[in-house]
C-alpha positions in Angstrom: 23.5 3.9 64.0 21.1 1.2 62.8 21.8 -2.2 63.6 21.6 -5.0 60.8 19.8 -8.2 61.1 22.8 -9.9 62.5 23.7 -7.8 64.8 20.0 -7.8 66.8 20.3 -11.5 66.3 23.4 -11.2 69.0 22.2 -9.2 71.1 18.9 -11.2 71.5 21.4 -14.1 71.8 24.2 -12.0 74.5 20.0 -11.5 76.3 19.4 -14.7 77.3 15.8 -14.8 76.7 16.2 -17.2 73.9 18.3 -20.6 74.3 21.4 -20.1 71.7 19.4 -23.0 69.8 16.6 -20.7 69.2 18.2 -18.1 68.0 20.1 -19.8 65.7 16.6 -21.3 64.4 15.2 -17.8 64.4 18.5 -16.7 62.1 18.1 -20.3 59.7 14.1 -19.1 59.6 14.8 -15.1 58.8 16.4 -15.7 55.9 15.5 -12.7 53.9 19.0 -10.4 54.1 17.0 -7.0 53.2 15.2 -7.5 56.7 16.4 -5.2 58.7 16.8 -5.4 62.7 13.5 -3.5 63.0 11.7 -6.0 60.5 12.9 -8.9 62.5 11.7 -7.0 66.0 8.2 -6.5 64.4 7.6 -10.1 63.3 9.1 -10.9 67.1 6.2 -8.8 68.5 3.5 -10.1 65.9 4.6 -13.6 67.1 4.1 -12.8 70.6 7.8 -14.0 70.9 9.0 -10.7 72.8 7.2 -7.8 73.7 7.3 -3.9 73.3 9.7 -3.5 76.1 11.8 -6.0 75.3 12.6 -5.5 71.7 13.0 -1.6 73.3 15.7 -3.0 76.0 17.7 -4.9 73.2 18.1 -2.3 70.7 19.4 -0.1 73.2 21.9 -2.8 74.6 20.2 -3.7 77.6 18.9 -7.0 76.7 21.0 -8.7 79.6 18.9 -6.8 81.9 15.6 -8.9 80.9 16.5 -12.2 82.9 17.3 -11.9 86.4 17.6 -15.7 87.6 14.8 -17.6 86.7 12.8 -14.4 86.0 11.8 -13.1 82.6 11.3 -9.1 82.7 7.8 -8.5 80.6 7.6 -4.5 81.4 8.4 -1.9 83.5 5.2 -1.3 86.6 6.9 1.4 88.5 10.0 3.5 89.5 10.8 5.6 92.3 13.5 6.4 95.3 13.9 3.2 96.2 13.6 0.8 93.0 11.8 -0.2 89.9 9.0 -2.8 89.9 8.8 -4.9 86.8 6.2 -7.6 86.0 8.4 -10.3 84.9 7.1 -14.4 84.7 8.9 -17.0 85.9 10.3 -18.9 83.3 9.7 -22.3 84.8 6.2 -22.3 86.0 4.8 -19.8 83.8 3.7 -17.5 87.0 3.7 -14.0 86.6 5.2 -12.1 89.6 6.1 -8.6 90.6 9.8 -8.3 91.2 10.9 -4.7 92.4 15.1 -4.5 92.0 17.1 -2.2 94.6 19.6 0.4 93.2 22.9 -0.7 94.4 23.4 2.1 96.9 20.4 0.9 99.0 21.1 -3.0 98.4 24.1 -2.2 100.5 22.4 -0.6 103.3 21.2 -2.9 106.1 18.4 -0.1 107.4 17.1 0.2 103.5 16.5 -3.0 103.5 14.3 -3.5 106.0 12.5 -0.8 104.9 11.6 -2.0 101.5 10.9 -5.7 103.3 
């Protein structure tokens, strides 16, 4: 299934990378109704607005996995056994950071933990 304009426009909005401001001055700016979701992801990337990744995480729904707290996910580093790494920036101070995130299974367990620390 192909998503329209609009419907890319709330999922970028459900993401939280934008403020709801912003994407409602993104949908006032995109008025051309033949764009299509795709169109609008290219001109994203062209803008240096969002990234590969990103628009990639969106259209498959998992936009709301971009932002963890003040954290801005820019791309996938690593994966393995015991997490994913992700360069993400802070959204604040502009500093780019790695972030590795824990699979649930080992967040819960105490001796996991100390081995990723």
């Amino acid at each position: 299934m192909t998503l329209s304009r609009n419907q890319f426009l709330s999922l970028l909005d459900e993401s939280g990378i934008f403020s709801a401001k912003d994407v409602i001055a993104l949908q006032e700016t995109q008025l051309d109704s033949s764009e299509t979701a795709l169109d609008l992801a290219k001109t994203l990337v062209k803008n240096k607005k969002l990234n590969e990744f990103q628009i990639k995480m969106i259209l498959q729904h998992k936009g709301d996995r971009l932002v963890l707290g003040d954290y801005l996910i820019l791309r996938e580093i690593g994966a393995g056994g015991m997490g994913k790494v992700y360069l993400a920036e802070h959204r604040r101070m502009k500093r780019k950071v790695a972030l590795k995130t824990l699979p649930a299974k080992i967040a819960l367990d105490e001796e996991s933990i100390g081995r990723v620390q």
